[in-house]
C-alpha positions in Angstrom: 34.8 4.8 -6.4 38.4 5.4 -5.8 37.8 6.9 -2.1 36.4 3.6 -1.0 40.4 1.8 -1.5 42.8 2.2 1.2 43.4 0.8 4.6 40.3 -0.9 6.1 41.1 0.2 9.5 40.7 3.9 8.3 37.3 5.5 7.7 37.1 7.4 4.7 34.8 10.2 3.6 33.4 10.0 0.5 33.8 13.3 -1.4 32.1 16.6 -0.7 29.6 16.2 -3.4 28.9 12.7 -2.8 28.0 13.6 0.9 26.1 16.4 -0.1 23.7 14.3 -2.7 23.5 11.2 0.3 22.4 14.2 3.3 19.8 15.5 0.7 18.5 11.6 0.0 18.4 11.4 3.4 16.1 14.9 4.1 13.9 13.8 1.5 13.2 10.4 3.4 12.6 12.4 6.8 10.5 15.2 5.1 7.9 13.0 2.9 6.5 10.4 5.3 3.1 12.1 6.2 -0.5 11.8 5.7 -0.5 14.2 3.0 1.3 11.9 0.5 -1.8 9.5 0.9 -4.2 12.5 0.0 -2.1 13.6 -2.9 -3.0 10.5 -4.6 -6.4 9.7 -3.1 -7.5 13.3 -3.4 -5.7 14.3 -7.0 -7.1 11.6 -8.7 -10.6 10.3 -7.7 -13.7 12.2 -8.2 -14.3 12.8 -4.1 -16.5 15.5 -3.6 -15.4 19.4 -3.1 -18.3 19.9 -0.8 -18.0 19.1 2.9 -21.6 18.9 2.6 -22.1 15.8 0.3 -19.9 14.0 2.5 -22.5 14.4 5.3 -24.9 12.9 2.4 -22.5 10.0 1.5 -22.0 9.2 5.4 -25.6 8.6 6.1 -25.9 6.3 2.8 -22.9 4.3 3.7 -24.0 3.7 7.5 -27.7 2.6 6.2 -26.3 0.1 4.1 -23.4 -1.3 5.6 -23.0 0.0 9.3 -21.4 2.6 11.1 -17.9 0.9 10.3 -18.7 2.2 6.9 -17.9 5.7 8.0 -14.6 5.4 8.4 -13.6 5.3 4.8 -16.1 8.3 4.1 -14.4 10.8 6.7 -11.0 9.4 6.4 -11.4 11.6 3.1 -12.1 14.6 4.4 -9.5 16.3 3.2 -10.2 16.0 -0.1 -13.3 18.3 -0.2 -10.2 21.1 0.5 -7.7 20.0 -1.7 -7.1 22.0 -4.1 -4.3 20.1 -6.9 -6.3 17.2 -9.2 -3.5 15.4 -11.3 -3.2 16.4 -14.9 -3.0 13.1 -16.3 -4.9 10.7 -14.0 -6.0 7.4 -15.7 -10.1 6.8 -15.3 -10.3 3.1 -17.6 -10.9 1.4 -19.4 -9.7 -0.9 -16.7 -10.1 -4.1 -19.1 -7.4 -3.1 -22.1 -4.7 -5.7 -22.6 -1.7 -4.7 -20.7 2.1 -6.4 -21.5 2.7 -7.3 -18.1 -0.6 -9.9 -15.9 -1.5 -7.5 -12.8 -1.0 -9.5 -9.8 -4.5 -8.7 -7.9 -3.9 -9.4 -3.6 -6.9 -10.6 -2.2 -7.4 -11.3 1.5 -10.6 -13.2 2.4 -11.4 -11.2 5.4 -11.0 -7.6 4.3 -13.0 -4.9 6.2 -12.6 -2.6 3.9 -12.3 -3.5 0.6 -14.2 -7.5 0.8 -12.8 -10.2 -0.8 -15.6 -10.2 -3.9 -14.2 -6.9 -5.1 -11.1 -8.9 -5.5 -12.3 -11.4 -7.6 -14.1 -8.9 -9.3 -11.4 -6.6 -10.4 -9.3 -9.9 -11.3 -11.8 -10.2 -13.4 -12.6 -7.3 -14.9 -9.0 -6.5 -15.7 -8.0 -8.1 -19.1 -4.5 -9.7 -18.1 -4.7 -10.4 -14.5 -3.9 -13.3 -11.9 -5.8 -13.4 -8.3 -3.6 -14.4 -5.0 -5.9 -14.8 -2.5 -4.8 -14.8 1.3 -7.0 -16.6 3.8 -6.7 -14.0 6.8 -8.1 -10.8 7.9 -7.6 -7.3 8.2 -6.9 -4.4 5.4 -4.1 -5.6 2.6 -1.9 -8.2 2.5 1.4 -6.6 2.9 0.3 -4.8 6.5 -0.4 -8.7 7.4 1.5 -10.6 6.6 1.9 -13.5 5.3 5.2 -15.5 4.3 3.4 -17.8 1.8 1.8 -14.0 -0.3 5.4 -12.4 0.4 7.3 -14.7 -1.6 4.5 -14.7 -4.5 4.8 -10.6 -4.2 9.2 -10.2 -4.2 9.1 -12.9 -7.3 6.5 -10.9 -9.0 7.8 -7.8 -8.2 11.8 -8.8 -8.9 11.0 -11.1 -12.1 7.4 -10.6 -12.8 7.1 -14.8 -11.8 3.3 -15.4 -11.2 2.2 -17.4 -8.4 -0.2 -20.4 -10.2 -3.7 -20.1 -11.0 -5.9 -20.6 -8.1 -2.9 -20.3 -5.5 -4.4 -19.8 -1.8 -1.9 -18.8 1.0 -2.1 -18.3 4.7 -1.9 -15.3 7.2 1.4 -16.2 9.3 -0.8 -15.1 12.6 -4.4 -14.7 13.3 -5.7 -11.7 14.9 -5.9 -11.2 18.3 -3.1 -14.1 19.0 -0.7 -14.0 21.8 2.2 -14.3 19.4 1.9 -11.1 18.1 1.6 -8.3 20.9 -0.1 -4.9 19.3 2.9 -2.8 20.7 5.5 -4.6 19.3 4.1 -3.2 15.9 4.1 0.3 16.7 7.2 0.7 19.0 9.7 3.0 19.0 11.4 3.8 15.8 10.2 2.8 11.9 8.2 0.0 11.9 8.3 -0.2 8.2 12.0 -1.0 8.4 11.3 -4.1 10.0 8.3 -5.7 7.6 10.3 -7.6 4.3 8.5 -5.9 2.2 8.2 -2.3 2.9 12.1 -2.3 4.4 
């Protein structure tokens, strides 16, 4: 990267077609952050109904057996009963193979929506797998976090370093807690950018 030498005081440009490549990176960032990413993978590979109408079906079983908080999840989806693409290739299990690498499985004790049991369960299930479990609430680990899980995640995720068997961490702040105020989360500018693990 010759362009980069010279005098530090001057700026240099780096060359048209580097430029070019780093605007296009940069569109690509600004075009894909919406919903629809989300539903490309939800939507293309599970077997959500096509029909609007079974969703009214599936609502009214889901609030009978676990509440009307239950509904969220079910019309969250919504979209998928008009999306059209399914992914050509999308794996449906066996979900207890042998794989070369343990799946680190992220289990929060207090999860609204997918409950601490299902966590233990899938650990289980899976062939080659190791279950951190976060003592805190609210959906995933990474959207609350939690110093303790963060390191355990970057070492996995960097080296593939397990945390040990059995490993517990805690939620750095419980909900509803003065430290944390619910605007500072969603202020002005990219949130993400600011969370460790999703900068």
């Amino acid at each position: 990267e010759v362009w980069k030498a010279g005098s530090p005081d001057v700026e240099v440009q780096p060359p048209p077609l580097q430029r070019q490549q780093q605007q296009q990176q940069q569109q690509a960032q600004e075009l894909y952050r919406g919903a629809e990413q989300r539903y490309a993978v939800v939507c293309g590979e599970s077997p959500n109904p096509r029909n609007p109408a079974a969703l009214v079906t599936i609502a009214k079983l889901a609030s009978a057996a676990y509440g009307p908080l239950a509904l969220i999840p079910v019309w969250v989806y919504l979209p998928c009963a008009s999306w059209r693409a399914r992914a050509s290739n999308w794996y449906t299990g066996p979900w207890n193979r042998m794989t070369n690498q343990t799946v680190l499985v992220l289990g929060p004790t207090y999860d609204s929506a997918t409950p601490f049991e299902n966590s233990k369960a899938m650990a289980k299930l899976l062939a080659n797998a190791r279950l951190l479990t976060v003592e805190g609430y609210g959906h995933g680990v990474v959207l609350n976090p939690s110093a303790c899980a963060n390191d355990y995640i970057s070492k996995y995720l960097i080296t593939g370093e397990l945390p040990p068997k059995g490993a517990v961490c805690q939620q750095d702040v419980a909900p509803f807690s003065s430290a944390v105020s619910p605007s500072s989360l969603f202020s002005s500018g990219d949130w993400s950018s600011r969370h460790p693990l999703l900068a």
